[in-house]
C-alpha positions in Angstrom: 72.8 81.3 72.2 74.8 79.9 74.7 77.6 81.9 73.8 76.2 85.0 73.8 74.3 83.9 76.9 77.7 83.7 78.9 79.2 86.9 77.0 76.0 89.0 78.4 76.6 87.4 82.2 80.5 88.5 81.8 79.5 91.6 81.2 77.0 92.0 84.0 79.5 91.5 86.4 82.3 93.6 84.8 79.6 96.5 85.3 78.9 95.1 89.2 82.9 95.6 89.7 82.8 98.6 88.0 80.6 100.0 90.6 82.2 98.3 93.3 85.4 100.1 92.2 84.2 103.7 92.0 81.9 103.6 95.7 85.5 102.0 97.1 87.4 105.3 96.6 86.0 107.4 98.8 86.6 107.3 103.0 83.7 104.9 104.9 82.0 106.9 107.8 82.1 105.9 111.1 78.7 106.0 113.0 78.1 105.1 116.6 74.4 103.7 116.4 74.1 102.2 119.7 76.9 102.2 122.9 78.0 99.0 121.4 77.1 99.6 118.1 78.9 101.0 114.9 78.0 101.1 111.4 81.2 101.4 109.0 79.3 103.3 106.3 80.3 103.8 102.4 80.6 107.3 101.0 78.5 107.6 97.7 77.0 103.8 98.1 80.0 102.5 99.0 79.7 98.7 100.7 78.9 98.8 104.4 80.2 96.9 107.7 79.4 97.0 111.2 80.7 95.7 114.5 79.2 95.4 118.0 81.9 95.7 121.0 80.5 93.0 123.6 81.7 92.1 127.5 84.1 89.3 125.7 85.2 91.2 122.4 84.0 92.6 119.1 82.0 91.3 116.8 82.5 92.2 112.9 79.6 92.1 110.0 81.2 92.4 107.2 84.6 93.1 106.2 84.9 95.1 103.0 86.9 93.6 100.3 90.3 95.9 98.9 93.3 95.6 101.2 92.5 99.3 102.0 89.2 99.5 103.0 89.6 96.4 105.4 92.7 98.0 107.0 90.5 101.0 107.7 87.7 99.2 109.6 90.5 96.9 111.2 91.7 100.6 112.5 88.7 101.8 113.3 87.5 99.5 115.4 91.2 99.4 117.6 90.3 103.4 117.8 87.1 102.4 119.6 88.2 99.5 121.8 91.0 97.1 122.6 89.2 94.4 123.0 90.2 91.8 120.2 88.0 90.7 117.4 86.4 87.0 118.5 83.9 86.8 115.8 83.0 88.1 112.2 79.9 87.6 110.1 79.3 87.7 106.2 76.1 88.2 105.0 77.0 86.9 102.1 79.7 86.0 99.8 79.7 89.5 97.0 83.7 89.8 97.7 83.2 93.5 98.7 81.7 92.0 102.0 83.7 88.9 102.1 87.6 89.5 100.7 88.6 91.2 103.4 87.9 88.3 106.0 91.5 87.6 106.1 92.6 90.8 108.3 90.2 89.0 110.6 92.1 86.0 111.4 92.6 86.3 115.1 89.1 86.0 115.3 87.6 82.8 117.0 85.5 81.8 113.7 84.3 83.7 110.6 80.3 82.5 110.3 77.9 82.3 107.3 75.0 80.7 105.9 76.0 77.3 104.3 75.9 78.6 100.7 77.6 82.0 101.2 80.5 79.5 102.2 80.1 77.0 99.1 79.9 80.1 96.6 83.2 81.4 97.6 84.8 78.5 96.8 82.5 78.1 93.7 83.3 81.3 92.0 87.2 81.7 94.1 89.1 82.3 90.8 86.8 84.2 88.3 85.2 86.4 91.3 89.0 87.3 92.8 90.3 87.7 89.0 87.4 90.6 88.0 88.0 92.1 91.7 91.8 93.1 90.8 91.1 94.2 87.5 88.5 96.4 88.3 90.0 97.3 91.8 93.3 97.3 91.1 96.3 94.6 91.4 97.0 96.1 94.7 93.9 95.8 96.0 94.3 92.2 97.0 97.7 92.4 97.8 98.8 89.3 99.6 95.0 87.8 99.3 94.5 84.6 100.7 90.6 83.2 100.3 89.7 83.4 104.5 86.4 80.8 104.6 83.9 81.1 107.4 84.5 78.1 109.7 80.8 78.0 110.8 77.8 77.5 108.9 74.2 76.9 109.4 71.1 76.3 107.4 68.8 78.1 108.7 69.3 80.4 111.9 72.0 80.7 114.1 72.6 82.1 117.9 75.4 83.5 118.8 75.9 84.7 122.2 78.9 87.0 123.0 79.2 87.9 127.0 75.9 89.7 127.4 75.1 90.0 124.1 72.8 88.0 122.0 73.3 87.6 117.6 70.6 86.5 115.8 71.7 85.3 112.2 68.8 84.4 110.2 68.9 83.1 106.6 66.5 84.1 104.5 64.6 82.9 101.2 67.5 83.4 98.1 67.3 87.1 97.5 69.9 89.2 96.7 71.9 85.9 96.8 71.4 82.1 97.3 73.0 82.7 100.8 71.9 86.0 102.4 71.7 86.2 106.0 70.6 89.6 107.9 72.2 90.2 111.8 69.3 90.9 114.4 71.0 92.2 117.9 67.8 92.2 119.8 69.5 93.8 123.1 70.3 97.0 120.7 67.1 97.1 118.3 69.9 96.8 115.3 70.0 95.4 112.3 72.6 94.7 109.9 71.0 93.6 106.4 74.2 93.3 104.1 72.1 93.5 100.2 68.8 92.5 101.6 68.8 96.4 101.6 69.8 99.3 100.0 69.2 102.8 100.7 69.5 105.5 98.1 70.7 103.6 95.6 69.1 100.7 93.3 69.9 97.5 93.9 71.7 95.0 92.6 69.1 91.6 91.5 70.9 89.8 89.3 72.5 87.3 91.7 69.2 86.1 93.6 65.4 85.7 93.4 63.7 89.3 92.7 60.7 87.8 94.7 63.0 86.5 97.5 64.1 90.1 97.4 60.8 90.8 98.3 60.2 88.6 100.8 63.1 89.0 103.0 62.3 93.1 103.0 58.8 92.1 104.4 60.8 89.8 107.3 63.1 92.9 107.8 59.9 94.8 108.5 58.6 93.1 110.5 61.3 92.3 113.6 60.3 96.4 113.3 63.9 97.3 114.8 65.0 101.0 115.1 67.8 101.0 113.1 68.7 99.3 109.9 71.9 98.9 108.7 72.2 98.1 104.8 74.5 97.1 102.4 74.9 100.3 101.0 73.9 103.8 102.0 73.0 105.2 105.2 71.3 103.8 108.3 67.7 103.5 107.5 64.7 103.3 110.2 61.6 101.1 108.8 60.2 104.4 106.7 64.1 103.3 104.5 62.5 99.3 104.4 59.0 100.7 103.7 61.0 102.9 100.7 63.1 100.0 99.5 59.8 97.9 99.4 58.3 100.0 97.0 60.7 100.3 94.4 60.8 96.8 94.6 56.8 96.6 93.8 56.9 100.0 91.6 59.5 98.2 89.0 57.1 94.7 89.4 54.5 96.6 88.1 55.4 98.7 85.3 57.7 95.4 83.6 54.1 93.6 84.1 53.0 96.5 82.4 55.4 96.5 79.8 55.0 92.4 78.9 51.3 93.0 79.0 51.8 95.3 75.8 53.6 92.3 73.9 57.4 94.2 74.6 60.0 91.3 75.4 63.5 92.0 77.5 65.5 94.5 75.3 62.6 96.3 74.9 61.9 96.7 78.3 65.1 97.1 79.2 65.3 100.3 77.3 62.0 101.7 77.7 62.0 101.3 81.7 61.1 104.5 83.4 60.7 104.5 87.0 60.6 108.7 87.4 60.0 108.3 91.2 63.8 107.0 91.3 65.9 109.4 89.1 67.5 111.0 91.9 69.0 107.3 93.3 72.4 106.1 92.7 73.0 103.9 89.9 69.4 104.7 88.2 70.6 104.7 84.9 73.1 101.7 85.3 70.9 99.3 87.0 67.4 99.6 86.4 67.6 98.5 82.7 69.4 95.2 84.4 66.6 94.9 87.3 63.7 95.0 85.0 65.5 92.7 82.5 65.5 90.2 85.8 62.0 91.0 87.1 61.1 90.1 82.8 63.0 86.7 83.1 61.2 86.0 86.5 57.9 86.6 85.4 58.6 84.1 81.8 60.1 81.4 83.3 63.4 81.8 82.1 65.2 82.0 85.1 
């Protein structure tokens, strides 16, 4: 059991770099949000960044994770501003948000929540090993692991010339270490995985009912913007949207158990109709319900 236990985790997370592979080929769109703000938004799901150009400097969220794609934001944001880089924050440690850290160096610190910091040196080898093979060997070229230098516990402030960073922790969710990006000043809100728009999420690395819970908390600082960890800016109708899929796949696994089916049946009877037209439909809701199942018996 165990075996086969580790074989079906392995496999999980070829099919998450998979992913991560195919949304990385395609070029990021650059939105101006705000006249400080910018989301750095993945085509076709692709992962998502952001940075907010303050009186002292910029501020990065997020830093992609092949050698390419961080190059781009690093160019993108020198097209906006020439102001350097003094901060960058990961939401959490997924290496498509974090690998990239190191074309951030000249940055003053690189901040996370305390276990965003301890899974990247947890899972350094593995995680980086399955990133080139899916990514390429290139991809990494000359990939150094770039650890945040500040972490907290619970919520940090960061104050950058005028403007003020709220980096809140939340309950384990999409991870054991996510952390949202509140800039008050600009009604913003960078989410990294905490939210997905247009495309199904990815559960199997957190607590489905953290998931949950941190969506409510998103809805309610009831910002204008939201920025999530893939697809395109959302206002609160995206959280509201998000939300539901969340509750709609709750119910109809509870639905499923209820009529005596256990995980691989589930798994391959799941139909969520509402949803077809999202990305990765077909890929990951057989995998989110199977999680939702082991939730709901205890064998988390």
């Amino acid at each position: 059991m165990r075996h086969t236990a580790r074989f079906l985790t392995l496999l999980i997370l070829s099919l998450f770099f998979v992913i991560l592979e195919d949304s990385a080929q395609a070029a990021p769109e650059l939105k101006k949000l705000t006249d400080r703000v910018y989301a750095f938004i993945g085509e076709e799901g692709g992962t998502n960044s952001g940075f907010v150009v303050t009186d002292s400097g910029v501020v990065v969220i997020d830093t992609q994770g092949p050698r390419g794609l961080a190059l781009d934001l690093r160019k993108r944001i020198k097209e906006v501003t020439e102001l350097p880089v003094i901060y960058v924050i990961n939401t959490h440690y997924h290496g498509d948000h974090t690998f990239g850290n190191q074309y951030f160096r000249e940055a003053l610190a690189i901040i996370s929540h305390e276990e965003t910091r301890s899974l990247l040196i947890e899972k350094d080898e593995p995680h980086r090993a399955r990133f080139k093979g899916f990514f390429g060997e290139d991809s990494l070229d000359e990939f150094t692991l770039t650890l945040p230098e500040i972490t907290f516990s619970d919520r940090l402030v960061l104050r950058a010339g005028s403007t003020t960073f709220e980096i809140v922790h939340t309950p384990p969710a999409h991870t054991y270490g996510d952390a949202y990006v509140y800039v008050p000043g600009e009604d913003v809100v960078f989410t990294g995985d905490l939210l997905y728009k247009g495309r199904l999420p990815w559960l199997h690395d957190g607590v489905f009912s953290g998931a949950l819970k941190a969506v409510d908390e998103l809805i309610g600082l009831n910002a204008s913007r939201y920025v999530p960890g893939h697809g395109d800016v959302a206002a609160k109708e995206g959280l509201l949207e998000y939300k539901k899929y969340l509750l709609d796949l709750d119910s109809e696994v509870r639905r499923l158990k209820g009529l005596g089916k256990g995980a691989e049946e589930i798994k391959k009877e799941i139909s969520l109709p509402a949803y077809e037209g999202y990305l990765m439909y077909r890929e990951w809701l057989p995998l989110n319900a199977e999680k939702v199942y082991m939730e709901l018996s205890g064998e988390e």
